[in-house]
Structures are given as structure tokens and as C-alpha cells.
N, C-alpha and C positions, 0 to 999 in steps of 0.2 A: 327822708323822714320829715325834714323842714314841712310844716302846714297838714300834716295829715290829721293831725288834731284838731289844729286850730281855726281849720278850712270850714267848720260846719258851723261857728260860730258868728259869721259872717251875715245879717239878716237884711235877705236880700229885699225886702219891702221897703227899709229905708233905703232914699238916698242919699249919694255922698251929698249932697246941699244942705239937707234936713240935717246933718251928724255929722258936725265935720270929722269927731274924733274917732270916724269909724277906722280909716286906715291906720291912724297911732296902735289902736286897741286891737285888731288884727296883727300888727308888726310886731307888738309888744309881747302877743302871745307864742307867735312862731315863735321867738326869742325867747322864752325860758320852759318853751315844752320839752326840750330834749333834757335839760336841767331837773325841771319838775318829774319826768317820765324814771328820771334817774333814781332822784328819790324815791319817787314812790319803789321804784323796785326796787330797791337795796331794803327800806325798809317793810314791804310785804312778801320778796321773794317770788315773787308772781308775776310774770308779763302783764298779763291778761286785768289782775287784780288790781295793778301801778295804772295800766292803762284805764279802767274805769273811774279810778281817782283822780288821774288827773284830768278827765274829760268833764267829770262834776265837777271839780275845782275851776275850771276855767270856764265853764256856765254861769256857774254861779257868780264866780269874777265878771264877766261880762253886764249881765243883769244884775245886779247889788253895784257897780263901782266904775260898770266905766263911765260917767260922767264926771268922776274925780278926778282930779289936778293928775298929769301925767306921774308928776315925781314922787304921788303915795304910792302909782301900782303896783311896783314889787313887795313891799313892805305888804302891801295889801293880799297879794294873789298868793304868798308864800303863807300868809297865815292860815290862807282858807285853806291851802292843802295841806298843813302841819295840820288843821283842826280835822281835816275828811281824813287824814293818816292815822290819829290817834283816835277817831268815832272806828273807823276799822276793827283796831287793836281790840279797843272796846268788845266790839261784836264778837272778835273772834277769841277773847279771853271766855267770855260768857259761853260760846260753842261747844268749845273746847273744854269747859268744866263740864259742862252737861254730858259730851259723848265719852269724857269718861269716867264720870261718875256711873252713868247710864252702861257703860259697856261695849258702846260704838269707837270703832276704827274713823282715825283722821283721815276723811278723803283726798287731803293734799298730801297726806306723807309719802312716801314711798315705801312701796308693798314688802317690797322686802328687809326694808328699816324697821318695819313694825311687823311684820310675822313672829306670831308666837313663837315661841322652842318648844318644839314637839317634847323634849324631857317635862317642862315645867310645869305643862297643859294637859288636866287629866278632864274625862268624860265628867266626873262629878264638880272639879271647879268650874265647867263650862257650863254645865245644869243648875250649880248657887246664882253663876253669873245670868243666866237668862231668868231666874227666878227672881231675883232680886231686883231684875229691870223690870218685870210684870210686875211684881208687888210695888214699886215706887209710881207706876202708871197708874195704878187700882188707887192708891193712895190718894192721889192728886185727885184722879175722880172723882173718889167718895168726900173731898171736902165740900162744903158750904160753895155756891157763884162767887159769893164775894172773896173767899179768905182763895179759894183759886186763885180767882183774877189777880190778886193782890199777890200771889206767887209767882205766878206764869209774870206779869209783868215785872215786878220787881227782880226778879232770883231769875227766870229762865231770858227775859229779854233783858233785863240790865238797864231801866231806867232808873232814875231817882223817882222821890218821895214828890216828890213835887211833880214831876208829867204822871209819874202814877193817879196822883189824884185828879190830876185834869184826864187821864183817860178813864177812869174810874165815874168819876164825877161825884167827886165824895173829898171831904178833908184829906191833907195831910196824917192829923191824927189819924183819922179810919183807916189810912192805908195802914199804919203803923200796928194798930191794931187787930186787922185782919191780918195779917202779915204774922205778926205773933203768936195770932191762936195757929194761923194754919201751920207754921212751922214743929208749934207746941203737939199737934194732932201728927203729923208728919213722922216727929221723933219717936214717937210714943207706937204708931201704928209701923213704922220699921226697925223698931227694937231689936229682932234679932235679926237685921240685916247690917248690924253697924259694926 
């Protein structure tokens, strides 16, 4: 396992003359991938999901910090991966309300964790259930560009007021405000889906 991560971060255009502290920053990484790899999967659950964290994390260590005094880097490279750990959570809180508010199955669960009971599951909850994710679609659609965006980015991607408005390119207010009528129009047009 030693270096299969930290093998690609090695840029071979510099040389060891230009950068002395290219082999530190190299050693330094072999040395807490299996650590960082750890965590990441204890707390994602996911080989696959730990491994692309930790591969960001030690990029972006690399390019942001390795010309920093040797004895911040741990201090350093554990925060960027605690902060790419909880942007995850992030991500996948927001998913995860959407697909089930919406009606969608967790593609990471396991199929048969989450298989309905055939008792509980009747042709007409299954028909409200598809109905009620068309009309929440239709909704969205029928609102305003802006009071959308100001959903879709807010409520479905999970930024704040603040990158909102920088992707927006509009106040803080306006996001606020669009954000409210659109929600105000949202409850009002799925009424009896609540």
C-alpha cells in the first residue's frame, strides 16, 4: 500500500536541486496515507469514497503547503482532510434529503436493507409516490430563473448565502429574497402533497 497514493504527487518537472523539500513532502505523505486512508473510510464507509479524499487532500497539501516548515505538516494535511471529510458529509446530507424526499433509493445502501415490504407497499402509495415527485419537478420549473437558481443552489446543492450570491451574482439579500418567495410558491403549489 506504502506510495500508491502518494506516488502521483511527485512532479517530475522539478528537480531535486530546484526543491530541496521534494523528498521530505513525498516521505511525509507515504507516512500518513495509510492513517488518512483510514479515516477517510471509517468515516465515509466507502473504499472507493476515503480513497478520492484522501487523494484531494494530499494534492492539495502538496500545492497550498509544501513549502511550509516541515513541523506544520501534519497539523496541516489532517485539517484539509477533516475539512474534504465534512464537505462530503455535507454533499451527501443534501443527496440524501433530496432522494428521499423525492422518492429515490440510496444507491450506496444495500438492496436488500432497503427493499420495501411487500405488505406495506400498495400500487396507490407507489402512484402518490411518483405523483408527488412529478409535481415537485413541475414546481421547480414553473418558478421564476432567479427564485430557481436561488433553490437549486441553496436547498438542492447546499451552499451558503454568500457563494450563493457570488454564483448568482446578485446580493446576499436577493438570494434571501428569491429563496423565500420561491419556497413561499413551492408550499402553496404542493399543498396537498404535504
Amino acid at each position: 500500500m506504502q506510495g500508491i497514493l502518494c506516488s502521483s504527487y511527485a512532479d517530475p518537472t522539478i528537480k531535486k536541486d530546484e526543491h530541496t523539500k521534494q523528498p521530505a513532502l513525498e516521505q511525509f505523505l507515504a507516512s500518513v496515507e495509510r492513517r488518512a486512508l483510514i479515516m477517510a473510510e471509517i468515516a465515509t464507509s466507502s473504499r472507493e469514497e476515503a480513497l478520492d479524499l484522501v487523494q484531494d487532500s494530499m494534492l492539495a497539501f502538496a500545492q497550498k503547503y509544501g513549502k511550509k516548515p516541515q513541523a506544520d505538516w501534519p497539523p496541516l494535511f489532517y485539517r484539509i482532510l477533516q475539512n474534504r471529510i465534512r464537505d462530503w458529509y455535507r454533499r451527501n446530507a443534501v443527496r440524501n434529503r433530496w432522494k428521499g424526499w423525492l422518492g429515490f433509493a440510496d444507491d450506496d445502501c444495500d438492496p436488500i436493507q432497503t427493499a420495501p415490504d411487500p405488505r406495506s407497499s400498495t400500487p396507490e402509495t407507489e402512484l402518490h409516490r411518483d405523483e408527488s415527485r412529478d409535481a415537485i419537478a413541475e414546481a421547480v420549473g414553473r418558478l421564476p430563473l432567479r427564485q430557481q437558481q436561488a433553490f437549486l443552489l441553496r436547498i438542492w446543492e447546499g451552499m451558503n448565502v454568500a457563494n450563493t450570491a457570488k454564483a448568482m451574482g446578485c446580493s446576499q439579500g436577493s438570494v434571501k429574497t428569491h429563496l423565500s418567495r420561491a419556497m413561499a410558491s413551492l408550499r402553496e403549489q404542493l399543498q396537498e402533497y404535504r
